[in-house]
VMD Tcl script that builds the backbone (N, CA, C; Angstrom):
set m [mol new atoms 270]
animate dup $m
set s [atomselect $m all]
$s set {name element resname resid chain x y z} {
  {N N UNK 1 A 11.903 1.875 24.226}
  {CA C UNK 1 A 10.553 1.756 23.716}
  {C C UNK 1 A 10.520 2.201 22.257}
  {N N UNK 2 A 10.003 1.651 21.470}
  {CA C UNK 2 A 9.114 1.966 19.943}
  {C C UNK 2 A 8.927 3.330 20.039}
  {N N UNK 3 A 9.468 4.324 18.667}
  {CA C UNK 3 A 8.815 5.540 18.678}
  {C C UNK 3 A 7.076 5.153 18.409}
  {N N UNK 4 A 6.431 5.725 18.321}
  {CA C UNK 4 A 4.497 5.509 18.001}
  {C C UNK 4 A 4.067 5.331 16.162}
  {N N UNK 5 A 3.361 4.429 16.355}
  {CA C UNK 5 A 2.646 4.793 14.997}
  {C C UNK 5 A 1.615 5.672 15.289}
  {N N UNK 6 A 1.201 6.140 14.665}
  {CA C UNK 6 A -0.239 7.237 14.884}
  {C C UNK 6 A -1.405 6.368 13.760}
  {N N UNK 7 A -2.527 5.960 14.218}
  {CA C UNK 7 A -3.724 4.697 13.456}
  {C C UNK 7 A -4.257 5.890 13.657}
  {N N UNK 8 A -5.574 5.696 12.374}
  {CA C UNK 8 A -6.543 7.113 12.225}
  {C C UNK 8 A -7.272 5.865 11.608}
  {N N UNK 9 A -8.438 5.340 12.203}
  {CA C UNK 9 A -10.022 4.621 11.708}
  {C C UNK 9 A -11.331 5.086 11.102}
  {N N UNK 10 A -10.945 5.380 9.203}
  {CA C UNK 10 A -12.129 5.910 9.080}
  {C C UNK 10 A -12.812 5.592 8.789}
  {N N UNK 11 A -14.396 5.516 9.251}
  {CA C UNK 11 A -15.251 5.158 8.803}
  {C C UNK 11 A -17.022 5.981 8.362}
  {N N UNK 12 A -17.551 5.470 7.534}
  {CA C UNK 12 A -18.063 6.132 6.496}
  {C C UNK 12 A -19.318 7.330 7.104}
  {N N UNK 13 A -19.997 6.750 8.259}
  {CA C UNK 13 A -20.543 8.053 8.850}
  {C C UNK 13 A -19.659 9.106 10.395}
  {N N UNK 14 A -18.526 7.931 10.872}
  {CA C UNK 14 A -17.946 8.929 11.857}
  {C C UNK 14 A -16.293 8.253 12.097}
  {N N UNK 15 A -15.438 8.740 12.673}
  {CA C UNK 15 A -14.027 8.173 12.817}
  {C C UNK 15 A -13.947 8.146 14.221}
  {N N UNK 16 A -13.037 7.312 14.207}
  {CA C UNK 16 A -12.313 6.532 15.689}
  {C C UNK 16 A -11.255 7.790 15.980}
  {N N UNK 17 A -11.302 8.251 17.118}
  {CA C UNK 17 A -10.429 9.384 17.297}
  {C C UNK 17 A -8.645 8.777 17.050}
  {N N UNK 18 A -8.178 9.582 16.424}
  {CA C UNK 18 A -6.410 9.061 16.243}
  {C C UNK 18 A -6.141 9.118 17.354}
  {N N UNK 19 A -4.847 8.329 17.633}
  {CA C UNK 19 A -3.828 8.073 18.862}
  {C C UNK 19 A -3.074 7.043 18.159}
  {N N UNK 20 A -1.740 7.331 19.690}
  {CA C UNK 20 A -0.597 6.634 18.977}
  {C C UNK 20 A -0.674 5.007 18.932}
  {N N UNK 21 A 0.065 3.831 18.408}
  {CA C UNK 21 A -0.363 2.694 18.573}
  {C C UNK 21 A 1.074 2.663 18.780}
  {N N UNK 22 A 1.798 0.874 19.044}
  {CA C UNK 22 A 2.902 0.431 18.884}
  {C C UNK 22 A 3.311 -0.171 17.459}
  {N N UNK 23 A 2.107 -0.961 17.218}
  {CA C UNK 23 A 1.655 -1.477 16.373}
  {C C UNK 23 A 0.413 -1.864 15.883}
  {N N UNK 24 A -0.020 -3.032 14.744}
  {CA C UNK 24 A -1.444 -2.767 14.222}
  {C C UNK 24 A -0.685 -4.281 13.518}
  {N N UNK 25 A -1.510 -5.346 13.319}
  {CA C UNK 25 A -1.749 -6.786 12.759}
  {C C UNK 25 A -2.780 -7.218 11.788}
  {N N UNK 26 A -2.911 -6.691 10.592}
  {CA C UNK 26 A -4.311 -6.567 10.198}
  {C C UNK 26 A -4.811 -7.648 8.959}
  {N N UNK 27 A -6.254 -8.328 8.283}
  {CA C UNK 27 A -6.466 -9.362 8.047}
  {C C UNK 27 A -5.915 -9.001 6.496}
  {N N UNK 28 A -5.049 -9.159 6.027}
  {CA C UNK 28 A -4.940 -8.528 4.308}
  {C C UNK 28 A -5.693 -9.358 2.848}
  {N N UNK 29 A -5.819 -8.760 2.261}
  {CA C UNK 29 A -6.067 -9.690 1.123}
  {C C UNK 29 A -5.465 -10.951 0.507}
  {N N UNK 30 A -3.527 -10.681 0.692}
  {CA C UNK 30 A -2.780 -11.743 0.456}
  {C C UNK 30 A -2.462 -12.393 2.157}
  {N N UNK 31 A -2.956 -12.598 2.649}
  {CA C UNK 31 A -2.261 -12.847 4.079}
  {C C UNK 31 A -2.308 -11.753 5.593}
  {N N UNK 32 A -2.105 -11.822 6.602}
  {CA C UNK 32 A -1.760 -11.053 7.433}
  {C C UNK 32 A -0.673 -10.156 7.464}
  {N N UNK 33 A -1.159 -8.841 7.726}
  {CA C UNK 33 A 0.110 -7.917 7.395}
  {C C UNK 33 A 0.219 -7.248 8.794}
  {N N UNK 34 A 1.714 -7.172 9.537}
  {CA C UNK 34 A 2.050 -6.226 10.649}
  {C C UNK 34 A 2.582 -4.846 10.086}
  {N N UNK 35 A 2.017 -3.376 10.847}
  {CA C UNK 35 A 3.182 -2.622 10.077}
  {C C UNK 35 A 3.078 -2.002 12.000}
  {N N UNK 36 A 4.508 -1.554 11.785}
  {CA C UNK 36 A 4.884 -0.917 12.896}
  {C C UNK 36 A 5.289 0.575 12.496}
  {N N UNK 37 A 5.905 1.494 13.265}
  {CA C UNK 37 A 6.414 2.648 12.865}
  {C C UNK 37 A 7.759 2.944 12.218}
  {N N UNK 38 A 7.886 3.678 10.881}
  {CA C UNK 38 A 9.065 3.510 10.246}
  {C C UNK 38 A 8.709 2.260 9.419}
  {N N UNK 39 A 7.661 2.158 8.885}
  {CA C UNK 39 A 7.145 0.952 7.843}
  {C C UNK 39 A 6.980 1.971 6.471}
  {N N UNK 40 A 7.294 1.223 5.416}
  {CA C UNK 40 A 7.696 1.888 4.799}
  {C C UNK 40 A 5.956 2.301 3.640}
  {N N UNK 41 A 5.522 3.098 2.904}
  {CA C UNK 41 A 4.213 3.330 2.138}
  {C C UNK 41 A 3.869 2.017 1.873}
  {N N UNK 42 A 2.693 2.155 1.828}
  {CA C UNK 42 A 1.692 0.856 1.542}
  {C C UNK 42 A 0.496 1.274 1.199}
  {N N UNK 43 A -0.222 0.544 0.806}
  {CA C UNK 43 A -1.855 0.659 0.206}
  {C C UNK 43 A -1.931 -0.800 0.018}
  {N N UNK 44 A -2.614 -1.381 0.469}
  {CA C UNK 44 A -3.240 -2.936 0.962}
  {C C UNK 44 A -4.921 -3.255 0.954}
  {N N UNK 45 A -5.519 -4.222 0.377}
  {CA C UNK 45 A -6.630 -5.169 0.297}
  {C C UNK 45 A -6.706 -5.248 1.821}
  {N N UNK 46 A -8.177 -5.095 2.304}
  {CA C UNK 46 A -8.330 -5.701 3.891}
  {C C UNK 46 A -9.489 -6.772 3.537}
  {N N UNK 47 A -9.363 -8.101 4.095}
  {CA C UNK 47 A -10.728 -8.467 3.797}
  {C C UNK 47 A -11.308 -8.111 6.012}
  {N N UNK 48 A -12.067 -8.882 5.402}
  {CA C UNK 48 A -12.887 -8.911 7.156}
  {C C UNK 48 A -11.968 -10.092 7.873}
  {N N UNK 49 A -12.659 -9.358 9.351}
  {CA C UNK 49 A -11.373 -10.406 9.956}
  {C C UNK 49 A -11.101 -9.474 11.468}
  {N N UNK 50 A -10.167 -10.031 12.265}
  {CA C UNK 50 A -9.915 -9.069 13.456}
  {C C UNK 50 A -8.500 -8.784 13.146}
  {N N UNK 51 A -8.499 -7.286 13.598}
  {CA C UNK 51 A -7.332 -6.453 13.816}
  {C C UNK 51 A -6.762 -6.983 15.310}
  {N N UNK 52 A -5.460 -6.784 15.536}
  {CA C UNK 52 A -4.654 -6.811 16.429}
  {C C UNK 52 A -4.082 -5.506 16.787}
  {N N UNK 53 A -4.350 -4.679 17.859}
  {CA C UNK 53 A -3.642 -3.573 18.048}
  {C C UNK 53 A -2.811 -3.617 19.339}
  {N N UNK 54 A -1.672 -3.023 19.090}
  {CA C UNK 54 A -0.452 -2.730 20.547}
  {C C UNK 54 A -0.635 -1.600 20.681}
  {N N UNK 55 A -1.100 -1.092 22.122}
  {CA C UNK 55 A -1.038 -0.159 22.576}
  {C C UNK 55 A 0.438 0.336 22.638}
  {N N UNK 56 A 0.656 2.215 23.241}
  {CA C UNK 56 A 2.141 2.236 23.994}
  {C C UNK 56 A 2.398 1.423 25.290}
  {N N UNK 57 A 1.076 1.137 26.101}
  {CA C UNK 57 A 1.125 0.475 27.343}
  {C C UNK 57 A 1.152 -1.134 27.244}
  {N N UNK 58 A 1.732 -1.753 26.043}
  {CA C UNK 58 A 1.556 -2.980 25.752}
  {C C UNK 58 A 0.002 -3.920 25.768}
  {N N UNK 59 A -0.906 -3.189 26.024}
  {CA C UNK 59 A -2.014 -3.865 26.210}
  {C C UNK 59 A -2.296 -4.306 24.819}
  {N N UNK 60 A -2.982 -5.351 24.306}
  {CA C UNK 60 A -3.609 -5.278 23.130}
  {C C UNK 60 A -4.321 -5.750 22.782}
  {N N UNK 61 A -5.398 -4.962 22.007}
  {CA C UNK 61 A -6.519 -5.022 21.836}
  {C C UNK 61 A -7.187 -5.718 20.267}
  {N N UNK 62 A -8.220 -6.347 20.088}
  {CA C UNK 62 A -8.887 -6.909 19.395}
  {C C UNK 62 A -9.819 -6.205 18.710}
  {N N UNK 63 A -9.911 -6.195 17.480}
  {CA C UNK 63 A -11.133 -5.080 17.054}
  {C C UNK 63 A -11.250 -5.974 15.601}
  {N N UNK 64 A -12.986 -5.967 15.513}
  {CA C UNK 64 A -13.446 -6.955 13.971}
  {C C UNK 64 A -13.632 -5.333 13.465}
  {N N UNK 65 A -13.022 -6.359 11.815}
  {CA C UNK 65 A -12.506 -5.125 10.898}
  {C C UNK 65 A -14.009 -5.756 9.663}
  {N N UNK 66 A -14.572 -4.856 9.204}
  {CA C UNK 66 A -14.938 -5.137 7.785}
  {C C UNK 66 A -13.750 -5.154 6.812}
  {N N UNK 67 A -14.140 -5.358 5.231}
  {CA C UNK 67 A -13.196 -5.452 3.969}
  {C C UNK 67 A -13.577 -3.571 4.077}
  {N N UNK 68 A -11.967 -3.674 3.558}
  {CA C UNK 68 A -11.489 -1.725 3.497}
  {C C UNK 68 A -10.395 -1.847 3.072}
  {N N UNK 69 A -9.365 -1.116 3.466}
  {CA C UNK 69 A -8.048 -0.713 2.670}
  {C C UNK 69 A -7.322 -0.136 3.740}
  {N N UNK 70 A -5.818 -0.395 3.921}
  {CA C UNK 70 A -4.994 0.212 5.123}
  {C C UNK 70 A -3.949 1.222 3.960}
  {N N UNK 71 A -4.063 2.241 4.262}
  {CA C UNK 71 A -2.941 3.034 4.105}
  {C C UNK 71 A -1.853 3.060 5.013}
  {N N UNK 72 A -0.641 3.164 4.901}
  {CA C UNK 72 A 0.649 3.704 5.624}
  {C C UNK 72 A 1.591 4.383 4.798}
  {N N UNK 73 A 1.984 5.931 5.551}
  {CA C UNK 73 A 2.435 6.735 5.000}
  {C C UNK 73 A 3.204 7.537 6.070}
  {N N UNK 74 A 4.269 7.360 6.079}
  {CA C UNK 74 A 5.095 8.102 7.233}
  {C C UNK 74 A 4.516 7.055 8.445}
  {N N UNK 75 A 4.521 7.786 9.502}
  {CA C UNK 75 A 4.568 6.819 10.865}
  {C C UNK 75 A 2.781 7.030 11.250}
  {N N UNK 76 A 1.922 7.077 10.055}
  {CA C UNK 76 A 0.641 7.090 10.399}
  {C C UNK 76 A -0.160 5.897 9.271}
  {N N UNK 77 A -0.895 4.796 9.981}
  {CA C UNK 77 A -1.559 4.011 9.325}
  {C C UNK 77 A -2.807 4.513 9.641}
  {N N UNK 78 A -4.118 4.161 8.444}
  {CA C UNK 78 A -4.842 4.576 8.298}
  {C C UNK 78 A -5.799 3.200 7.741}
  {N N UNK 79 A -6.991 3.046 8.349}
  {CA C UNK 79 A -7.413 2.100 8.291}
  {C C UNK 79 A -9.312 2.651 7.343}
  {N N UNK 80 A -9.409 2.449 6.338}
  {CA C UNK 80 A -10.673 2.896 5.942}
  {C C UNK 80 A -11.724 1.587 5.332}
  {N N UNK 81 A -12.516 1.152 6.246}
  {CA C UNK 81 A -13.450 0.650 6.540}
  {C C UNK 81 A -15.108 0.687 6.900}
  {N N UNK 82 A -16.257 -0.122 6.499}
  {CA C UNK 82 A -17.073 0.572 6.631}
  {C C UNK 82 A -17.235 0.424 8.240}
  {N N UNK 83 A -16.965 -0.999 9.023}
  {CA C UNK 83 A -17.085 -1.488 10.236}
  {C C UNK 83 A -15.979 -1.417 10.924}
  {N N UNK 84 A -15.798 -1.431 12.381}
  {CA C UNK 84 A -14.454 -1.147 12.929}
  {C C UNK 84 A -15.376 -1.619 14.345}
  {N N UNK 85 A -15.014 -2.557 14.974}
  {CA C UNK 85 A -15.274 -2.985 16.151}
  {C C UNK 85 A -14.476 -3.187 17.162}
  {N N UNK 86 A -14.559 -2.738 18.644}
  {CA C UNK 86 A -13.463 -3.133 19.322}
  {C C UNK 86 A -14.062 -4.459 20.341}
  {N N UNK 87 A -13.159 -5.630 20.130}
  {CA C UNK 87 A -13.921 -6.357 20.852}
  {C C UNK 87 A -13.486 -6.627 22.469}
  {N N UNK 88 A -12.322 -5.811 22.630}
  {CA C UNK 88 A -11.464 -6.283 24.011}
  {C C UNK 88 A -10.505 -6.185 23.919}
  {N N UNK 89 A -9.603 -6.333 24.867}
  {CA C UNK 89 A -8.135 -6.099 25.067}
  {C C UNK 89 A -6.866 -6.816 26.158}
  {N N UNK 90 A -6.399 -7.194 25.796}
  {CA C UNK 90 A -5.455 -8.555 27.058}
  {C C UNK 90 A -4.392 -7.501 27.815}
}
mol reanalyze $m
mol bondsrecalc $m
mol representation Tube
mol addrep $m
């Protein structure tokens, strides 16, 4: 199995509690960007759009993103947005 990324969702009056992910698929400014764990620093354009998240339990889930900015820094992405929706999960 994947060691974890750790996703932290902040948003402007409250945050999405952290936990670990597998991964994260998110809408970028130049294109769609995957980062997994052991991805190397980033700072990225988000426009709006839906996120793709992998759980550790492989489930994965759908969440509409507003335009924000993804940080990744060590094995923690950071998603700062004003909207963060979860819409479901397969």
């Amino acid at each position: 199995m994947s060691r974890p990324l750790q996703l932290k969702i902040i948003l402007p009056e409250a945050s999405v509690p952290p936990r670990a992910i597998l991964g994260i698929d998110v809408p970028a400014a130049d294109g769609r960007l995957t980062v997994l764990a052991g991805h190397q620093p980033l700072i990225a354009a988000l426009v709006a759009g839906t996120a793709l998240v992998t759980t550790p339990d492989g489930t994965r889930e759908n969440w509409r993103l507003s335009d924000g900015a993804l940080q990744v820094e060590g094995d923690t992405a950071i998603l700062l947005v004003t909207e963060a929706t979860l819409l479901g999960g397969e």
